[in-house]
C-alpha positions as a Markdown table, in Angstrom:
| # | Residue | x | y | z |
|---|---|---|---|---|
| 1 | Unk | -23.9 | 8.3 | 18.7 |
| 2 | Unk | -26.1 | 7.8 | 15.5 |
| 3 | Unk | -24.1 | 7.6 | 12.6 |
| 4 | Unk | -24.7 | 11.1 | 11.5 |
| 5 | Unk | -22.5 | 12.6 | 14.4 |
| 6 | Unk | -18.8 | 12.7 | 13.6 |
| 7 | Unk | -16.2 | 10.7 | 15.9 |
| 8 | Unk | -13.9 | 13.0 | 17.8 |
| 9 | Unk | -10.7 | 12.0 | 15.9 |
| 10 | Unk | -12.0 | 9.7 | 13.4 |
| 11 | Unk | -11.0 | 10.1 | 9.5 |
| 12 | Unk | -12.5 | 8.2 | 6.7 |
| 13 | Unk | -12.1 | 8.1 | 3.1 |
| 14 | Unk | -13.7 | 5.7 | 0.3 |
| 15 | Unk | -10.7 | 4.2 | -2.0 |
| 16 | Unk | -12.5 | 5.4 | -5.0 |
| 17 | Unk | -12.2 | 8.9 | -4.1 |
| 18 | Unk | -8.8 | 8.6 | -3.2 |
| 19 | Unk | -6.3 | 10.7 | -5.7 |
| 20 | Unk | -4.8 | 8.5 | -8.2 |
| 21 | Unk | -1.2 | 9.0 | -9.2 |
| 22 | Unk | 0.3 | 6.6 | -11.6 |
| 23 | Unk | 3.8 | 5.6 | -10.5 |
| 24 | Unk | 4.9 | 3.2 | -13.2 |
| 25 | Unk | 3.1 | 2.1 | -16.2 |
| 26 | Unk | 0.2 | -0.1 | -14.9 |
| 27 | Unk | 1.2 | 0.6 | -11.0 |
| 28 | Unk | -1.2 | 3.3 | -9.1 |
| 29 | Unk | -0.5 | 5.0 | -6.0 |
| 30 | Unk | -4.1 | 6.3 | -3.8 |
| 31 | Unk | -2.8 | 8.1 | -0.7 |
| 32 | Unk | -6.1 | 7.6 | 2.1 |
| 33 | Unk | -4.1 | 9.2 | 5.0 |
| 34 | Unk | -1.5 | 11.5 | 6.6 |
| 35 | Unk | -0.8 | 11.6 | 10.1 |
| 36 | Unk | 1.2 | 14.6 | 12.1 |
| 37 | Unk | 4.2 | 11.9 | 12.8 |
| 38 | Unk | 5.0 | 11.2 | 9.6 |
| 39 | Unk | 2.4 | 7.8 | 9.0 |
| 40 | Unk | 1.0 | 7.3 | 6.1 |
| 41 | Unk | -2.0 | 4.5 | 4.5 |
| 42 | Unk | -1.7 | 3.9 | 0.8 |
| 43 | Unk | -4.1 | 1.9 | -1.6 |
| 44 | Unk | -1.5 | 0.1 | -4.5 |
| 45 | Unk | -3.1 | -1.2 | -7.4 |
| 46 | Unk | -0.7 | -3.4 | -9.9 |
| 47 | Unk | -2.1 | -4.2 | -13.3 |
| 48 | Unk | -1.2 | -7.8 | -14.2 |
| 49 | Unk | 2.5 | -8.4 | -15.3 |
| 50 | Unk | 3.6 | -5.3 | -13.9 |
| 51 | Unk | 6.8 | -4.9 | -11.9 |
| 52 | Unk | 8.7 | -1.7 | -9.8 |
| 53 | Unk | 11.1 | -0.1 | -12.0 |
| 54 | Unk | 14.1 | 0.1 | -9.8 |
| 55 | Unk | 14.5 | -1.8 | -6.1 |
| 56 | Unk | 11.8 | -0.2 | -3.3 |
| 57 | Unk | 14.0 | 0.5 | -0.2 |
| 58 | Unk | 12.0 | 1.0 | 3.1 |
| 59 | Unk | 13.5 | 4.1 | 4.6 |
| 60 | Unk | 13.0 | 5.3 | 6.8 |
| 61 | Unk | 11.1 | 3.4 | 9.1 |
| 62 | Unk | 9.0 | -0.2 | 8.2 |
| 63 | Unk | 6.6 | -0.8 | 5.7 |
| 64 | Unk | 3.7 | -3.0 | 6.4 |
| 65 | Unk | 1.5 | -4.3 | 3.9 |
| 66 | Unk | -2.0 | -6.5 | 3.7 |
| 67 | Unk | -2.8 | -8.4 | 0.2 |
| 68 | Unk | -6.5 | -7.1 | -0.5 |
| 69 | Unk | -6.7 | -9.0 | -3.7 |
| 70 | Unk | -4.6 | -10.7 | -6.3 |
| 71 | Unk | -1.0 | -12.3 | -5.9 |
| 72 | Unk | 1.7 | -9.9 | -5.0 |
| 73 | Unk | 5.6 | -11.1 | -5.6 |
| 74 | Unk | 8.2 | -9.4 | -3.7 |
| 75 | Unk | 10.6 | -10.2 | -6.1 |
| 76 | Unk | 11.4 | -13.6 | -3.9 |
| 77 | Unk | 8.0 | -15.1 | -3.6 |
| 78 | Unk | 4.3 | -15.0 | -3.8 |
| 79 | Unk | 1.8 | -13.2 | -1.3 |
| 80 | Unk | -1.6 | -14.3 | -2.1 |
| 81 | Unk | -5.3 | -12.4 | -1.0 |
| 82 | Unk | -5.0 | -12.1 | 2.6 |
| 83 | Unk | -1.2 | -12.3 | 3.2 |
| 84 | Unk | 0.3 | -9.7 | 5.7 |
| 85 | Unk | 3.5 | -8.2 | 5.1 |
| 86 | Unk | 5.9 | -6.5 | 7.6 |
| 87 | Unk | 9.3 | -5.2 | 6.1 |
| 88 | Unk | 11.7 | -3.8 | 8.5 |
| 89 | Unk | 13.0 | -0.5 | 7.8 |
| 90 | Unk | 16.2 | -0.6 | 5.3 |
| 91 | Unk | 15.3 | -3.8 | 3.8 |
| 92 | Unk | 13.9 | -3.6 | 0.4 |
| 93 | Unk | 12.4 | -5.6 | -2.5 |
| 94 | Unk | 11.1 | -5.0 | -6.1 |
| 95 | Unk | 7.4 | -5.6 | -6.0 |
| 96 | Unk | 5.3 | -7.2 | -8.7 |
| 97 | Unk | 2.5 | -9.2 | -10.1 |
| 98 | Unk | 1.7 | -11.9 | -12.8 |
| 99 | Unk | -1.9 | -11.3 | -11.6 |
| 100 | Unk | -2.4 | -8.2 | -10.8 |
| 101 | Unk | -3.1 | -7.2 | -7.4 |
| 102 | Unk | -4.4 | -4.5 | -4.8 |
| 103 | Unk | -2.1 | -3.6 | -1.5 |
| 104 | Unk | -2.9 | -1.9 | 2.0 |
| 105 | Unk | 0.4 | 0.1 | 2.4 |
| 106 | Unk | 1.1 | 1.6 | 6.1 |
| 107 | Unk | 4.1 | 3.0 | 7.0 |
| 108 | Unk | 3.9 | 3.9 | 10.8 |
| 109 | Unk | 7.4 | 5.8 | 10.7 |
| 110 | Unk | 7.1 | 7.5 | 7.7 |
């Protein structure tokens, strides 16, 4: 296929165009994708010295996430740029940064 001709099934979105919603002060949520079972991708950018206000619970299935850049601190220890994260479903954490940071968030169950 040239790359003018659309993949049966394939979705794309650039990061920048992504919605931004600011969930905390200096924490930003960018949703990139919805599936029909209840999966959904996330971008998660954290300012430097920012942290969760509360404790993030992962209900109700896993979250799984990829350090893009930065340090990210689940509250326990560090995660640097290129750190892969895979948090069973009702664990939970409080996630920050001395650095500041930007996350690839999937959660495959919802």
């Amino acid at each position: 296929m040239t790359p003018d001709q659309k993949t049966p099934g394939y979705e794309w979105f650039n990061v920048q165009d992504a919605p931004v919603r600011e969930l905390f002060p200096g924490i930003r949520l960018r949703p990139l994708w919805r599936g029909g079972d209840g999966a959904h991708a996330h971008v998660l950018e954290m300012d430097p010295h920012t942290c969760w206000q509360g404790i993030d619970v992962h209900e109700p299935g896993p979250e799984e996430v990829f350090v893009v850049s930065g340090v990210f601190n689940d509250g326990d220890r560090d995660y640097p740029a290129g750190s892969f994260i895979h948090a069973p479903a009702g664990s939970s954490h409080v996630p920050q940064t001395t650095t500041g940071c930007t996350l690839f968030v999937f959660y495959p169950e919802g």
